[in-house]
Structure formats: C-alpha cells, structure tokens
GUPAZA-811769 format. One record per atom (N, C-alpha, C): x, y, z; residue in three letters. Coordinates in steps of 0.2 Angstrom, whole numbers, padded with zeros to 4 digits, always signed. Each point is the difference from the previous one (the first is absolute). Example, Ala and Ser with C-alpha at 12.3 -4.5 7.8 and 13.67 -1.06 7.14 Angstrom:
+0066-0028+0039ALA
-0004+0006+0000ALA
+0004+0006+0000ALA
-0002+0005-0004SER
+0004+0006+0001SER
-0004+0005+0003SER
END
This chain:
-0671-0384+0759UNK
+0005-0003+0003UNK
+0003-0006-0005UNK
+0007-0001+0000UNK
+0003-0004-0007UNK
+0002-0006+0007UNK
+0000-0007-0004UNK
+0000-0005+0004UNK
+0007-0001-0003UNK
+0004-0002+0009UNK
+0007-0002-0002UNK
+0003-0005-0003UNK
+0005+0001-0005UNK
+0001-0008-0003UNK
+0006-0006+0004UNK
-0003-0005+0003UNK
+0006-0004+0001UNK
+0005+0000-0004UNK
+0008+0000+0003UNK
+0005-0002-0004UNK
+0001-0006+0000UNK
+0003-0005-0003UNK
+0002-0005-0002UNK
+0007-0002+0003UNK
-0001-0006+0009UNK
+0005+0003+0003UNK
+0005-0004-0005UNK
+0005+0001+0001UNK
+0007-0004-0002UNK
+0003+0000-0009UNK
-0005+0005-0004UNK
+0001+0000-0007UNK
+0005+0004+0001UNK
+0001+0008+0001UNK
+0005+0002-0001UNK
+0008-0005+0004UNK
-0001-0003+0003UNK
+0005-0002+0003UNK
+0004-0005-0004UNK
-0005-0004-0001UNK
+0001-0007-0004UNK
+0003+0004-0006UNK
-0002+0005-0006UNK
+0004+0003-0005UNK
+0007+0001+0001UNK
+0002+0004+0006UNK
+0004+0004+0005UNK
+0004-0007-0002UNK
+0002-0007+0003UNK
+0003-0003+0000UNK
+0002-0003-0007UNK
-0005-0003-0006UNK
+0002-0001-0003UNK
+0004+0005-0005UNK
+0000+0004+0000UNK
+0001+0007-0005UNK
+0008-0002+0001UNK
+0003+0001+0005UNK
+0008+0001+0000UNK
+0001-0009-0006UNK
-0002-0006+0001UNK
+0001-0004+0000UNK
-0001-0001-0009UNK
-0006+0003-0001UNK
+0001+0001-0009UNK
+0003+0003-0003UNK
+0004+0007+0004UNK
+0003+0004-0005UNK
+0008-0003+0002UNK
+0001-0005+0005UNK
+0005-0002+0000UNK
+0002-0006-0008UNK
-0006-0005+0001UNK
+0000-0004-0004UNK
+0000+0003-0007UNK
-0001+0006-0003UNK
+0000+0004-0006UNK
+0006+0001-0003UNK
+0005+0002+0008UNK
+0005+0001-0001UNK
+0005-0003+0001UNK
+0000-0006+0000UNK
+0007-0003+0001UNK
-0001-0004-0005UNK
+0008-0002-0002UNK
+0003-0003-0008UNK
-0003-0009+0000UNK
+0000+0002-0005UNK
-0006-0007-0002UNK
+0006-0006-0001UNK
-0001-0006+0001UNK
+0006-0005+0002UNK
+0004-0001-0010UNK
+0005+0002+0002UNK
+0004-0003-0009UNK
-0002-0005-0004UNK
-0001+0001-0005UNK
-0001-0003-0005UNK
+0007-0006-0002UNK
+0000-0005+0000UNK
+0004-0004-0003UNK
+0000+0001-0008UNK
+0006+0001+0001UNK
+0005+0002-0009UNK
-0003-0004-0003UNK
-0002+0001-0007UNK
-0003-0005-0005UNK
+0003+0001-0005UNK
+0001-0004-0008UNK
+0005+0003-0005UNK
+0006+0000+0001UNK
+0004-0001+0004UNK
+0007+0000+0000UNK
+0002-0006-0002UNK
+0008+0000-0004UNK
+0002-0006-0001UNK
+0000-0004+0003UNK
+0000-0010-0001UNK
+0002-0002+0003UNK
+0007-0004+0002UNK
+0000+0001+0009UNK
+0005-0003+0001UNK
+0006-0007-0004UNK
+0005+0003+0000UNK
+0004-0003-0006UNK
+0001-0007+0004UNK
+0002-0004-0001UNK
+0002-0006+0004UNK
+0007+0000-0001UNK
+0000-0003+0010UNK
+0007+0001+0001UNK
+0007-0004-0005UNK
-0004-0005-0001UNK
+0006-0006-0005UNK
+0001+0003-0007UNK
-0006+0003+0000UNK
-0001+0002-0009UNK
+0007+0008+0002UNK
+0000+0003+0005UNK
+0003+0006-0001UNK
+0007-0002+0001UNK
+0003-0005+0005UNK
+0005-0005+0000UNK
+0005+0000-0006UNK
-0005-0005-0003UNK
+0001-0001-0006UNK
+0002+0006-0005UNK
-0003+0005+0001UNK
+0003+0007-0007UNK
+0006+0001+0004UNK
+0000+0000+0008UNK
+0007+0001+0002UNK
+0007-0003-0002UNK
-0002-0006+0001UNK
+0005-0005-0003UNK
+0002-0001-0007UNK
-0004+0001-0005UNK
+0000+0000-0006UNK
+0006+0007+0000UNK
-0003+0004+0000UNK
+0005+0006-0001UNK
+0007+0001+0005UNK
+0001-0006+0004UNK
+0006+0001+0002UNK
+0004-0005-0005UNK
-0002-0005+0000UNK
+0004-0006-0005UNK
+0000+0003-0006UNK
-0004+0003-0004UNK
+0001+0005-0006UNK
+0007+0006+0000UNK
-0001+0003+0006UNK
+0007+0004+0000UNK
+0007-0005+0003UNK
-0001-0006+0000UNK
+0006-0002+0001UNK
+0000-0003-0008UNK
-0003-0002-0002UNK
+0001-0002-0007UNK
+0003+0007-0004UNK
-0001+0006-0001UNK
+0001+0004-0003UNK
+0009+0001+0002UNK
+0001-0004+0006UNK
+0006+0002+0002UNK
+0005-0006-0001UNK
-0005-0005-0003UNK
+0004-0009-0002UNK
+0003-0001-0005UNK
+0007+0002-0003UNK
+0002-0001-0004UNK
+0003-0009-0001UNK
+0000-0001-0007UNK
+0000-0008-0002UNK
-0002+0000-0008UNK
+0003-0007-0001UNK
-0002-0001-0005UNK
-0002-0010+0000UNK
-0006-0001-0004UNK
-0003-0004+0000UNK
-0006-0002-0003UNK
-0002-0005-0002UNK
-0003-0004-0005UNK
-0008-0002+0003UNK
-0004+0003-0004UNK
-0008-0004+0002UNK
-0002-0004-0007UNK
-0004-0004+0002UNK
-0002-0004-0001UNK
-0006+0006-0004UNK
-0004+0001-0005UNK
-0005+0004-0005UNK
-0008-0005-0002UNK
-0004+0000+0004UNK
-0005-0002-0005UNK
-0004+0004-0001UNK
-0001+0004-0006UNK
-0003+0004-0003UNK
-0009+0000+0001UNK
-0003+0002-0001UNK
-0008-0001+0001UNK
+0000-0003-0007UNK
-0003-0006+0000UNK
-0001-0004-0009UNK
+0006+0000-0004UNK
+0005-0001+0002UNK
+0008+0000-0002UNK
+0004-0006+0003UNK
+0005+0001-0004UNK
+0006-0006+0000UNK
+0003+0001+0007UNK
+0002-0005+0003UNK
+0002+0002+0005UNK
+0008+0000-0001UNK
+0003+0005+0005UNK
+0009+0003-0004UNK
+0002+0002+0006UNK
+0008+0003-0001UNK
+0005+0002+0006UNK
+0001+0007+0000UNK
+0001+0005+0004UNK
-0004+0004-0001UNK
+0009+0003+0006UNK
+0003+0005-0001UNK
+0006+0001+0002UNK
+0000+0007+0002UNK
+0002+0001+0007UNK
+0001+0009+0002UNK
+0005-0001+0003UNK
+0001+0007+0000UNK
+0008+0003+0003UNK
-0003+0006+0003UNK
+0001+0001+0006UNK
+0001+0007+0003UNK
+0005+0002+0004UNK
+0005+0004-0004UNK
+0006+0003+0003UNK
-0001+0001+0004UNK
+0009+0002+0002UNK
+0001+0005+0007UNK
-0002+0007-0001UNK
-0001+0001-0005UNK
+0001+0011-0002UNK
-0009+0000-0001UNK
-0003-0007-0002UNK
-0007+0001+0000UNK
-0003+0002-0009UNK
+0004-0002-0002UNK
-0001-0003-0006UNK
-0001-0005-0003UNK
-0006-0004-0003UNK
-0003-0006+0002UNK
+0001-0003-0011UNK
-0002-0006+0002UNK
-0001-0002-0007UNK
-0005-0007-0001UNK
-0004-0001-0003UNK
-0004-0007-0001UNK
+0000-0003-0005UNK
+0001-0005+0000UNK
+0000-0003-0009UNK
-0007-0004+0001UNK
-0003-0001-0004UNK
-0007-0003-0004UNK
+0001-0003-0006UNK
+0001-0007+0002UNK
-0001-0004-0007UNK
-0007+0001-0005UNK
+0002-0003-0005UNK
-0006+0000-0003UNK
-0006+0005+0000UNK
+0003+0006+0001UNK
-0007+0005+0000UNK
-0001+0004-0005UNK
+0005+0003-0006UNK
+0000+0003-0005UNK
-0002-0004-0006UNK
-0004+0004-0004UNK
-0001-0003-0008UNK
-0006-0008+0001UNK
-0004+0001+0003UNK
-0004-0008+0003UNK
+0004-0004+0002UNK
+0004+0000+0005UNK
+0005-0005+0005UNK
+0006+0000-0005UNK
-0001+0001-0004UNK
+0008-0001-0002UNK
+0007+0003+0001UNK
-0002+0006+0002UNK
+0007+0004+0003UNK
+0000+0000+0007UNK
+0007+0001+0002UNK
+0001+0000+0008UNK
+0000+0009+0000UNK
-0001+0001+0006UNK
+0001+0007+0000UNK
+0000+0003+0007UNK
+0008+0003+0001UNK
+0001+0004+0006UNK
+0000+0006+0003UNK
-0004+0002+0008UNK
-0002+0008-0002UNK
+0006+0000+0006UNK
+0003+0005-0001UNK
+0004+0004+0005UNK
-0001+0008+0003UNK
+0004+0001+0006UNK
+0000+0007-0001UNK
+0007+0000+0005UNK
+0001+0007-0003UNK
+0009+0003+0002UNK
-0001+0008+0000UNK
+0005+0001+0004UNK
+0001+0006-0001UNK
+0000+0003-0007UNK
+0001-0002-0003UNK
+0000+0003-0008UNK
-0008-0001-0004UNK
-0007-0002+0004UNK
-0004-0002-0003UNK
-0006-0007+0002UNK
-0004+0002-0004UNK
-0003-0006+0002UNK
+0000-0004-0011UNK
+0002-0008+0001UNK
+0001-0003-0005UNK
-0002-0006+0000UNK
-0004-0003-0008UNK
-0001-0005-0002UNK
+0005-0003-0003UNK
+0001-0006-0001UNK
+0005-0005-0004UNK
-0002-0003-0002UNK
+0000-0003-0006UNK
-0001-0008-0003UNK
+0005-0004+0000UNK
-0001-0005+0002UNK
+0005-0005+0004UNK
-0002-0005-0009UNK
+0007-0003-0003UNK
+0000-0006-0003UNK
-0003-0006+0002UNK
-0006-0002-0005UNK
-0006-0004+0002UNK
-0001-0003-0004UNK
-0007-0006-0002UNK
-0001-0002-0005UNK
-0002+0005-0005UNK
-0004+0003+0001UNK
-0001+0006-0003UNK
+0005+0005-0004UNK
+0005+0001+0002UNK
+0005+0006+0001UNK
+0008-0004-0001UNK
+0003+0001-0005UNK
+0006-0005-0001UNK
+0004+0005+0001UNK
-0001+0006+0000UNK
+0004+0005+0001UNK
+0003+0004+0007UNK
+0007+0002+0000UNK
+0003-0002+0007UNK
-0005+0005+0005UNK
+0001+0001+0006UNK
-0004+0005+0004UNK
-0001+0006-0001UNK
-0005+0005-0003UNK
+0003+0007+0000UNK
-0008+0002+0006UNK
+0002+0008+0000UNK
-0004+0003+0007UNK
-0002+0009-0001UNK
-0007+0000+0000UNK
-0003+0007-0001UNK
-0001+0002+0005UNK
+0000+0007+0000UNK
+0000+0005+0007UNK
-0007+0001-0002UNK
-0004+0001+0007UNK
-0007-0001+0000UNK
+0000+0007+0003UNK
+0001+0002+0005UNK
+0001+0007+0003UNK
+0006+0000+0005UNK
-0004+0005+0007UNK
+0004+0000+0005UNK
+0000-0006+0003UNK
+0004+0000+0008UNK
+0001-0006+0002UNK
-0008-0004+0004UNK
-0005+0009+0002UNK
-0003-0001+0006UNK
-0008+0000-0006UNK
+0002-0001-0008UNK
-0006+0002-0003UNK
-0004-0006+0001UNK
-0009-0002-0002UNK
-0004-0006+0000UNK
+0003-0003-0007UNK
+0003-0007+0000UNK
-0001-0004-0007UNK
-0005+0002-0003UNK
-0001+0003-0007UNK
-0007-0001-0003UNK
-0004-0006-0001UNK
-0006+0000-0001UNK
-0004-0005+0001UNK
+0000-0006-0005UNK
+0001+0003-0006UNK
+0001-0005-0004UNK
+0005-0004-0002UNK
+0007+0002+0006UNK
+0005-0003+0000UNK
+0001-0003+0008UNK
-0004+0001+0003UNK
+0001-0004+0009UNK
-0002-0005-0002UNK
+0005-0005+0002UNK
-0002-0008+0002UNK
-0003+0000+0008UNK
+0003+0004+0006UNK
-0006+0002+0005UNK
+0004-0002+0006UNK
+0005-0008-0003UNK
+0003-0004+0007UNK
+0006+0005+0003UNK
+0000+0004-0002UNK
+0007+0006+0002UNK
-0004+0004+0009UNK
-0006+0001-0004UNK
-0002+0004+0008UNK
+0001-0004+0006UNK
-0003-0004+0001UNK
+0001-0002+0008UNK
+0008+0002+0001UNK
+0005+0001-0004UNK
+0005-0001+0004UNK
+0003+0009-0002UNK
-0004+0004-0002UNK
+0001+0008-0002UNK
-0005+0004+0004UNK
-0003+0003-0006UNK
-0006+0002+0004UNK
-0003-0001+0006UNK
-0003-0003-0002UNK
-0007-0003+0006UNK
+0003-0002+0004UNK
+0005+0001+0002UNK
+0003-0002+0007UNK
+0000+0008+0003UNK
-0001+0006-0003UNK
-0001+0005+0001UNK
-0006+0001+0003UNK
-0005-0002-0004UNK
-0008+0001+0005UNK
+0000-0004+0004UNK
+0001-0008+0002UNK
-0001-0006+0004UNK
+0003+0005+0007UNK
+0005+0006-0002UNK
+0004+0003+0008UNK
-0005+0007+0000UNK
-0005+0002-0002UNK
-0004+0005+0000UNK
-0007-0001+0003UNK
-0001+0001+0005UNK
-0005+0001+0007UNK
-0006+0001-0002UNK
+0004+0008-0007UNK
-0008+0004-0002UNK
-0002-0003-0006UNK
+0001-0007-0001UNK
+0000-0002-0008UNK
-0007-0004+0000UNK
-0006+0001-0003UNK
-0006-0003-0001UNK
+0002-0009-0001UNK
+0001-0002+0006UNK
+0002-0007+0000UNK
-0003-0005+0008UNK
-0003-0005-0002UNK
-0004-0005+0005UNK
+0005-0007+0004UNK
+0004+0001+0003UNK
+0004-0005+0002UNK
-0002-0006+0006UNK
+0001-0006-0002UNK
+0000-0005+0007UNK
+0005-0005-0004UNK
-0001-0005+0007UNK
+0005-0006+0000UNK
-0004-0003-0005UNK
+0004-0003-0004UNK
+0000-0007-0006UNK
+0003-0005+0001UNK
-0005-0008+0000UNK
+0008-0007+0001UNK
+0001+0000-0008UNK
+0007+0001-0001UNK
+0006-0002-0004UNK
-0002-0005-0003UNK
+0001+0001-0005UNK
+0000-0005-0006UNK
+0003-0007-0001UNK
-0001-0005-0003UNK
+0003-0005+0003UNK
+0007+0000-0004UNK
+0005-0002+0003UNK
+0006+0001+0002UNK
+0003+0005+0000UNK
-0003+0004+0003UNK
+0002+0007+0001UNK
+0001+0000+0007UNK
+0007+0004+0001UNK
+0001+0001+0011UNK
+0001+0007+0000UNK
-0003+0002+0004UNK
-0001+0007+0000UNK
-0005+0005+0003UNK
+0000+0003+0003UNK
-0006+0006+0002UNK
-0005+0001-0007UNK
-0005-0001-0001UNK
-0005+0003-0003UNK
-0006+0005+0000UNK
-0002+0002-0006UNK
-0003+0008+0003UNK
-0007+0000-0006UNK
-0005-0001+0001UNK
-0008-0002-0005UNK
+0004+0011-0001UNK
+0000+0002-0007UNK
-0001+0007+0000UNK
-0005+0003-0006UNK
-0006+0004+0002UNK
-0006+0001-0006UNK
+0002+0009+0002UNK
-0004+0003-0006UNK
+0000+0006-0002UNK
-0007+0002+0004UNK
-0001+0008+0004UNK
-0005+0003+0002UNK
-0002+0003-0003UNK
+0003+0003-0007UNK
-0002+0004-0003UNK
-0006-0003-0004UNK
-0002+0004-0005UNK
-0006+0002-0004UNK
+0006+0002-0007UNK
+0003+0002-0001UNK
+0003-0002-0007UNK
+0003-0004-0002UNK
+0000+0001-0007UNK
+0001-0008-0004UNK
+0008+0002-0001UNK
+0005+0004+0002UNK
+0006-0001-0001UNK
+0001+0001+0008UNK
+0002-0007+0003UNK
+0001-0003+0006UNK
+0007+0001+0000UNK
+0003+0002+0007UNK
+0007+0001-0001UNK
+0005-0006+0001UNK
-0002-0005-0001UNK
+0002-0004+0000UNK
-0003-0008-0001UNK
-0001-0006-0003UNK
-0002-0004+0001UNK
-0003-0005+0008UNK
-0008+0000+0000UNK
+0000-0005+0005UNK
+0003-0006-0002UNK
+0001-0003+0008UNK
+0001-0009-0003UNK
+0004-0002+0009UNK
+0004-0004-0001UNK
+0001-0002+0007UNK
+0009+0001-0001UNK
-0001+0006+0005UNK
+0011-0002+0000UNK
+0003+0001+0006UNK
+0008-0005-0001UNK
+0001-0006+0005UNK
+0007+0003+0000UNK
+0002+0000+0005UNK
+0007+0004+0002UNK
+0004-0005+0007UNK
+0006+0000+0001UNK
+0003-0002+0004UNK
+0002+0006+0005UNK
+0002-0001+0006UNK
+0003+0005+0006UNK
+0002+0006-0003UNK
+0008+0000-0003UNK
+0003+0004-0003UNK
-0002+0002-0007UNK
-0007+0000-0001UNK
-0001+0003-0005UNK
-0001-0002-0009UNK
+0005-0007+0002UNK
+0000-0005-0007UNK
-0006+0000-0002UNK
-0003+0002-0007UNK
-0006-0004-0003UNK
+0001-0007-0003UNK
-0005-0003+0004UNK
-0001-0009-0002UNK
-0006-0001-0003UNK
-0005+0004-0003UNK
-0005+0000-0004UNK
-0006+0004+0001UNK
+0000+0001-0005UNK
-0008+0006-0004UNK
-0002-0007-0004UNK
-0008+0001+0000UNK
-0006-0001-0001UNK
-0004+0006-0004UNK
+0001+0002-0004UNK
-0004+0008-0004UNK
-0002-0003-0006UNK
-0005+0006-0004UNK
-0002-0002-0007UNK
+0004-0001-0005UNK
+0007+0002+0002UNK
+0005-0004-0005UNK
+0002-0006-0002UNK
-0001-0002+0005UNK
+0000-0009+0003UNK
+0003-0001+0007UNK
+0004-0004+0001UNK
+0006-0004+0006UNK
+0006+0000-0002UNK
+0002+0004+0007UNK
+0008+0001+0000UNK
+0004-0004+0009UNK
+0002-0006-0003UNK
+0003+0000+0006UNK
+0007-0003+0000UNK
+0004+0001+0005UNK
+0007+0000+0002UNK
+0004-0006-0003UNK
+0005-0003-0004UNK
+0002-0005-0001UNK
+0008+0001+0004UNK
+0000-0006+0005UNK
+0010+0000+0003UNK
-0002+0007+0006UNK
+0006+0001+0000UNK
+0003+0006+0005UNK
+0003+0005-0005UNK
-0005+0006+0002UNK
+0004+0006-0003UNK
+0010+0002+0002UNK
+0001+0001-0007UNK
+0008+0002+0001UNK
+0000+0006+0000UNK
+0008+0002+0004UNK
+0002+0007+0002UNK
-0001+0006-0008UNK
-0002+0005+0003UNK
-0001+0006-0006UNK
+0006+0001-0004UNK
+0001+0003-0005UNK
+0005+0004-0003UNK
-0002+0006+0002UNK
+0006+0004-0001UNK
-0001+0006+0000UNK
-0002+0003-0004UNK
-0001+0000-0007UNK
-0006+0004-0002UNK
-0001-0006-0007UNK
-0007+0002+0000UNK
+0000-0004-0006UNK
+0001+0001-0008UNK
+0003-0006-0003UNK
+0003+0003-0011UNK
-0008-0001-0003UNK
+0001+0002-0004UNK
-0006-0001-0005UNK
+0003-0004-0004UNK
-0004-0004-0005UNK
+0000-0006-0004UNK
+0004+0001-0003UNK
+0000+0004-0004UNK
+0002+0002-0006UNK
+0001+0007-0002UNK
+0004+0003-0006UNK
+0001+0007-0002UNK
-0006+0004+0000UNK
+0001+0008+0002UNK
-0007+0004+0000UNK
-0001+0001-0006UNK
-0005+0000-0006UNK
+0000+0002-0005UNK
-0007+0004-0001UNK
-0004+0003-0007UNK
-0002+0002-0001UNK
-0008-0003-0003UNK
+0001-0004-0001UNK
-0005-0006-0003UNK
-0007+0000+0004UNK
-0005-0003-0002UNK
-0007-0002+0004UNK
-0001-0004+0005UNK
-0001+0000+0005UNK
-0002-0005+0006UNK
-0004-0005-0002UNK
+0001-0006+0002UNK
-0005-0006-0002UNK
-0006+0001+0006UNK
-0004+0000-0005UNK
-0006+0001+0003UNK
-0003-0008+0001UNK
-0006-0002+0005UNK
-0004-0009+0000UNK
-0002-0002-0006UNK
-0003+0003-0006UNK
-0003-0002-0006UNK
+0006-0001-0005UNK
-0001-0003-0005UNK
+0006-0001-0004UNK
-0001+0005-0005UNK
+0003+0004-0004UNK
+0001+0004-0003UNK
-0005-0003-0009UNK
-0004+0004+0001UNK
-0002+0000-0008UNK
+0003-0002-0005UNK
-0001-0005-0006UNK
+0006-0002-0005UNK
+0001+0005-0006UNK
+0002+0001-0001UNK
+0004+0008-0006UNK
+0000-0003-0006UNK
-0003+0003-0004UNK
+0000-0002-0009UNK
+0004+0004-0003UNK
+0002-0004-0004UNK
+0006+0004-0006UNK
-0004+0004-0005UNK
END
C-alpha cells in the first residue's frame, strides 16, 4: 500500500494569483527617462536681445547720412573719422592718419564702378588726391590695407541681421556719453577669423550708429548726422599707381 501525500492547501492558488500580476508588471512601459545632454535653455533676455540687435541693424543698412565720429584707435591718436552713406548705397570713409605710420589720410569708398582706396593730401602726402581700384564693389579690403573703422557701417551690419551667424547677444549700458540702445556682441565660434569684431555696439531707433567699441578702437557719433547725397565722388582721379598701405614705404637708394 503507497501512503497518500497531503497537498499543500492554498500553494497552487496563492501562484494562481500572483502570476497574472508579474507578467503584468514585465510588461508594462517603465516610467520615461528625463532628457539629459540637450542644450541649454537660451535666456529669454539674452534671445531678445539677438532680436533687437538684428532689427536696428537692418534699419541701419537702410540709413543713409553722412557724418563724423570721433576715432580712438587702440594705442593711437585720437582723430575724426567721416562717413557718407548714399541714397544708391554707395558709401565712403575717410581715415585720417592711417597710411605710411599716420601720416597719410586715406579714404575707402565703394560705387558702382568698384571698390577704391584714395590718398587724401596729408602731412605725409603733398600731393593732390589720387584713387586706386582695389576690386569690386562687394569685394573684402585686403588686409594689409583695412584700417577696419569702415565695417560697422558696411559689412557687419550684414551679419549683425543674420540669425544663423555664430554670434552671443545681450544688453550692454552705453558708454559714457553715449545715448542709445546698446548690445555686449561676442563670437561663438571656434575660429580665429570671426566674422566680425566683438566689442559693445550702440545704435539709436532708426538705425543711426552712435558707437562701436571693437579691437579697432572707439567710434562714437560727433553732432547730428546730415542728409545723404545721392551717390558718393571719390577723392580724387582713378589712376593706376600703389595703394598706401599702414607701414611707410622702404627708403630707395640710388
């Protein structure tokens, strides 16, 4: 005779129960993971800020005038420093004392016929104004002929209205005696040719620039801008001669 085995009251039941309950728990979607690694949040004033910058930028590109800054160079003389930006959008600057070690005056222009340097009669220079063609109208000054204070009111007033331009924008208080909107502008990029100078630049409503702050130096507004001309002259006659370059010329032996 084989002896009966008691069952184990309540074991299968008790599995019975749990069983639905752990394949449930197997199966359902585990709680989301918060996002890690993503950029952070831009700040609202800091975005603002690239807002406005790019809109006083495009009213500048649309400001015609002509008027005189005030120039302090980085480690330089401090001088007057004169633009003109036509109705047709042909612009011109003159630059005291940047050719040849300060001794020549020197104006960059550009026209429909090009883009042109001029030497303006100087202490340097007794000779009347003449003007070399440097390229197009839309080509970069070469480097060894920029004096630099031309961009804020050409160029870079093109990136300043470009969104997708590696650029860091917030409010900046104005310089002193400076009146005007101000704007702190740094480079985001990682290359050493930034498309423009950081420094702090100061606009009015409609667009006027009333001072840059860049490695150039300081440029700020002297009076009230006068009404534009409609296009701008060059200095003097276009000839075929050298552009005056910052360094004064090697002395020539006989």
């Amino acid at each position: 005779m084989h002896a009966h085995r008691r069952a184990v009251p309540g074991r299968i039941g008790v599995l019975a129960l749990l069983l639905p309950t752990v394949l449930a728990g197997c199966g359902a979607d585990p709680p989301a993971a918060a996002p890690t690694g993503g950029p952070d949040p831009v700040p609202v004033q800091v975005d603002a800020a690239r807002d406005e910058l790019a809109g006083v930028a495009a009213a500048a590109q649309d400001r015609h005038f002509t008027a005189t800054y005030a120039f302090t160079p980085t480690g330089g003389t401090p001088r007057t420093v004169a633009v003109t930006s036509a109705d047709d959008g042909s612009w011109r600057v003159d630059v005291p004392g940047w050719g040849h070690d300060g001794t020549v005056d020197v104006s960059l222009a550009a026209t429909s016929d090009g883009l042109f340097q001029c030497a303006l009669p100087s202490a340097g220079r007794a000779e009347p104004a003449s003007c070399v063609r440097l390229g197009d109208a839309d080509d970069a000054v070469p480097r060894r002929l920029d004096p630099r204070v031309q961009h804020p009111f050409t160029d870079w007033l093109e990136v300043l209205t470009d969104r997708r331009a590696p650029l860091a924008v917030s409010p900046a208080d104005a310089p002193t005696g400076v009146t005007g909107r101000c704007y702190a502008v740094d480079s985001t990029s990682a290359s050493m040719n930034a498309p423009l100078d950081v420094g702090i630049y100061c606009y009015r409503e409609d667009g006027t620039p009333v001072a840059v702050r860049a490695a150039f130096g300081m440029l700020t507004l002297t009076g009230e801008p006068a009404p534009a001309p409609a296009t701008v002259e060059l200095a003097g006659a276009v000839g075929d001669g050298e552009p005056v370059g910052r360094d004064a010329p090697a002395p020539t032996t006989s």
